[in-house]
N, C-alpha and C positions, 0 to 999 in steps of 0.2 A: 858308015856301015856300023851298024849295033854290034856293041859287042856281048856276045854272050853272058849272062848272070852267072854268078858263081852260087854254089849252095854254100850258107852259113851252118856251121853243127854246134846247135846252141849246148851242149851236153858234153864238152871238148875235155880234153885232158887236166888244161890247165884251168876251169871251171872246175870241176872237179877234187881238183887240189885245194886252191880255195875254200873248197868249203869244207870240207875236212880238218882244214887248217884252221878255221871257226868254231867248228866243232871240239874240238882240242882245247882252243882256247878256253871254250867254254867250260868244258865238263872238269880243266884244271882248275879254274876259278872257284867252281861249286866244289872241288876238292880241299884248296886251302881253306872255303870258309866253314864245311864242315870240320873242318880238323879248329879251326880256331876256335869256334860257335861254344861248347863245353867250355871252354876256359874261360872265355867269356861269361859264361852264365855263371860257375863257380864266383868271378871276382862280383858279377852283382849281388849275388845271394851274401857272399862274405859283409859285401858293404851297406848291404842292406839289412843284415842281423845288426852288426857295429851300431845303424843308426835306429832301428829298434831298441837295442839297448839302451844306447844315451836318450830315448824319448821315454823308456819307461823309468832311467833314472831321477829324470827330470818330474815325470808324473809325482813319481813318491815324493821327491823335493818340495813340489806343488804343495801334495796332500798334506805333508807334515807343517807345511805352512800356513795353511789354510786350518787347520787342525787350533795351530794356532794361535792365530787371528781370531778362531770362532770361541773359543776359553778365554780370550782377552774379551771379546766384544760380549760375554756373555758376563766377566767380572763387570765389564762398563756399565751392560744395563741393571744388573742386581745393586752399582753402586748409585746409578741415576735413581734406581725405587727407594733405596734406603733416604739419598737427596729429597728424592719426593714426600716422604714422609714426612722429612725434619722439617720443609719445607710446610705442611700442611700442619704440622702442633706450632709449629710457631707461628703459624697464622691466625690457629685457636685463640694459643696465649694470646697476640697482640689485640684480638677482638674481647677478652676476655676482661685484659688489661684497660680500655678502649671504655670497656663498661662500666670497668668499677673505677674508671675517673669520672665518667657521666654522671654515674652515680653521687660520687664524690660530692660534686661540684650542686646537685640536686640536694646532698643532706645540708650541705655547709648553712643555708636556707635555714635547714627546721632546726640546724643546732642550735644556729642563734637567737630562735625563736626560743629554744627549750632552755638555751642557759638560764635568764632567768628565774624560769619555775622551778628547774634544780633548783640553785641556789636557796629559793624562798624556799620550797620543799626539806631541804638539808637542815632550815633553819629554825622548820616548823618541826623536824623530826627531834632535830637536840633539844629543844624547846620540852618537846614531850617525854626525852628519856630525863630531863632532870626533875619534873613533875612527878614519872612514876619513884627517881628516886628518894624525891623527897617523901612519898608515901612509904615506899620501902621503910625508910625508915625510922616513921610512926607507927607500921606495924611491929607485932612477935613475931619474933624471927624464926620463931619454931613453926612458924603457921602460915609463914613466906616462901615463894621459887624465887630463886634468882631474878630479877630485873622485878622483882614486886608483885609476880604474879600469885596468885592465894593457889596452895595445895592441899585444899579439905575435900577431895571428889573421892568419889568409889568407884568411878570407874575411866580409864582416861584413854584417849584415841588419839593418835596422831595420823595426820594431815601431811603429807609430805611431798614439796614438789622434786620431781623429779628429772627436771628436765636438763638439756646439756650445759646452760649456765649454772645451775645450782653444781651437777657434777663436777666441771672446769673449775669455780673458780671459789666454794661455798663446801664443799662433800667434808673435807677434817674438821669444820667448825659446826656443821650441821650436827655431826656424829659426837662432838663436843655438850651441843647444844642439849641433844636427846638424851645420852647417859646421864646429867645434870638432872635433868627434868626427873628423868626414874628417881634419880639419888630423893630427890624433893620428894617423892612419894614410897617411903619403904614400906606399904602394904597398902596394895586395893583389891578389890574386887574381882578386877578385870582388866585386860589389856585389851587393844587393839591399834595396829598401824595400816594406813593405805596412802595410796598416791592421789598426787590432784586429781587423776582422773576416776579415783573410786575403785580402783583395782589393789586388792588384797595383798599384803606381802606374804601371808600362807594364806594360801588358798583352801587349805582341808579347814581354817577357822572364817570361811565365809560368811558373815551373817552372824556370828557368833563370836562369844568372848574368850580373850586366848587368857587358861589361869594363869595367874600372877606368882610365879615361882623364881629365885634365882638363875632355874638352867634356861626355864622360858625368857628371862631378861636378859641373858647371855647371851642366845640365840637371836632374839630381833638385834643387837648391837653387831653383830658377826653378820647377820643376811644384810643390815644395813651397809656394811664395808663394800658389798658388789652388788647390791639392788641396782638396776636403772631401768625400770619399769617406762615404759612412751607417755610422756607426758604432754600437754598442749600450753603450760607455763600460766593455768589459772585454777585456787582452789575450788572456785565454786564446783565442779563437780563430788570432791572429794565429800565438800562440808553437808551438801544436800544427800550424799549416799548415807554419810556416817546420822543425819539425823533421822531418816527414813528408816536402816535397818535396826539402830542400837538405842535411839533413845526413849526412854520411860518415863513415867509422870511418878513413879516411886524413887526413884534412883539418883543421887549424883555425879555426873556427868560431865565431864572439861574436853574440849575437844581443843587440840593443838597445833595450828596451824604452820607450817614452816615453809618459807621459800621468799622467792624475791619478785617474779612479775605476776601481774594481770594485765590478760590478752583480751578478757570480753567486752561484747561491746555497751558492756552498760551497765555502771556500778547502783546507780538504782534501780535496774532493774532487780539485781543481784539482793539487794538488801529486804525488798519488795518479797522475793518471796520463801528469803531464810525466814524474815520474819511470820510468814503462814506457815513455813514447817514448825520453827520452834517455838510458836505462840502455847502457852500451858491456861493463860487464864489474866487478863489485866497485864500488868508489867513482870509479870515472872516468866521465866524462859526455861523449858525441855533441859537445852543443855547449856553451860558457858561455852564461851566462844573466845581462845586464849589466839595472838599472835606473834611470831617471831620473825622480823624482816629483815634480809640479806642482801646486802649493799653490794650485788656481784657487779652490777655493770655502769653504774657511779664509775666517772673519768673512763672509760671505754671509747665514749663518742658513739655516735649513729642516736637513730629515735627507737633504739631499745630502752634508752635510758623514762622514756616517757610511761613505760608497762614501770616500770619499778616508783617512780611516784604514784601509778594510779595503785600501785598493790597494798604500797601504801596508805591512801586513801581511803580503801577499798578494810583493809586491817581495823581500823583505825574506826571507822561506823562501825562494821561488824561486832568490832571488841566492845564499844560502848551502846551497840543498844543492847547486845547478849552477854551483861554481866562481866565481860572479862576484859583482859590489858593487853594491849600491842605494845610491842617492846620494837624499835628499831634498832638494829645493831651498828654501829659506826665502822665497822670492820668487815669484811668476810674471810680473814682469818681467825684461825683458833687462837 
């Protein structure tokens, strides 16, 4: 026989309780974690400034390091540019160096080609000052320059090279030379001085004659002490100005050449056509034609020495077809 069903009452007392008793739980649990939640948040905040701090101590640490590293690394590269430079003149030099042993090694050649002609040249020069001195001293002496050259002119010009070997290693004996010469002539006419290249040592007496006064002889010996006018280390321009603007078919006339090379290329050319300027008529000459040669670069070495025999060579025709005497000096000190 069935037995009757019972009713279940899902909503019972003790259901009830339960859940309530859940409830409680619950809304304790979200009580303590509100009540701790603040505190919690304070110690992160705390902890978390702490390690802000120590990161922005650290930054500055960083930066003053870096600060630096960048004042080193900037002494490095101002000291690598500096390196780089020394680096770059000494490279100059060494190619520099480089050259003038190529060189070197290039003259050695034409030295020993030119010893000889020095020498013969040296021997052809003493050769010649003992000839003019044995004329010296046949002549009157009252009517002699120094090294035998005749001082009867009325008017006289100097010739003067000016270039850096005469300056270096000739300028106190040149200036030696000149005063002398005056001394040999205590009145002419007229003065005048110019450089190998024709260029006037006053220029307000261009073309004309400077009078012949003590203060005006004072004055060229005093301009001569710092003259150094550009010169190219040959007189022919000088001696072709001075006959062109100064010389006369009434006049006497010494032109005075002084220096030690010749650079042109062609001493006959050179003679070829002093002689169409100072042709006066047959064998008479416009002007004389006096020289003084300076043994600046005798024992120097190189083929400069080859310009100083040709100037001498060169002197040496000049003086003997145009009346006058080349004098070689054995020294180029005073």
């Amino acid at each position: 026989m069935r037995r009757p069903r019972r009713d279940v009452e899902v909503f019972s007392l003790s259901f009830l309780d339960c859940i309530c008793c859940g409830f409680g739980a619950i809304i304790l649990l979200l009580t303590l974690t509100r009540m701790s939640e603040p505190r919690a948040i304070e110690t992160a905040q705390t902890e978390l400034k702490g390690r802000i701090a120590r990161l922005e101590r650290e930054l500055f640490e960083i930066r003053g390091e870096t600060e630096i590293l960048n004042r080193a690394l900037r002494g490095r590269r101002e000291q690598l540019s500096d390196e780089q430079v020394a680096v770059a003149r000494l490279q100059g030099d060494l190619s520099h160096l480089r050259g003038q042993w190529k060189a070197s090694k290039e003259l050695s050649q034409v030295q020993d080609i030119l010893a000889g002609r020095m020498l013969a040249a040296q021997q052809e020069l003493t050769e010649e000052m003992k000839r003019l001195q044995a004329n010296q001293e046949r002549r009157p002496r009252e009517k002699s320059l120094v090294a035998g050259i005749p001082a009867d002119s009325e008017y006289v010009v100097f010739v003067i090279d000016t270039s850096g070997s005469m300056q270096r290693f000739a300028w106190p004996a040149l200036q030696q030379k000149m005063a002398q010469t005056l001394d040999a002539y205590p009145r002419v006419k007229g003065l005048q001085v110019m450089n190998d290249e024709g260029v006037y040592m006053f220029s307000g007496y261009a073309g004309k004659w400077i009078p012949d006064t003590p203060a005006r002889r004072q004055a060229v010996l005093q301009r001569l002490a710092g003259w150094n006018a550009f010169s190219n280390s040959s007189p022919v321009e000088g001696i072709e100005a001075a006959i062109r603007t100064l010389a006369t078919s009434s006049s006497k006339i010494s032109i005075y050449v002084l220096g030690d090379e010749f650079t042109g290329p062609s001493i006959e050319r050179v003679l070829t056509e002093v002689d169409r300027l100072n042709a006066r008529g047959g064998r008479d000459r416009r002007v004389r034609i006096h020289g003084i040669g300076f043994p600046t670069l005798f024992g120097q070495g190189g083929s400069d020495e080859n310009t100083t025999v040709r100037f001498a060579m060169l002197m040496r025709a000049l003086c003997e077809r145009n009346g006058g005497t080349f004098v070689g000096l054995n020294s180029a000190s005073p």
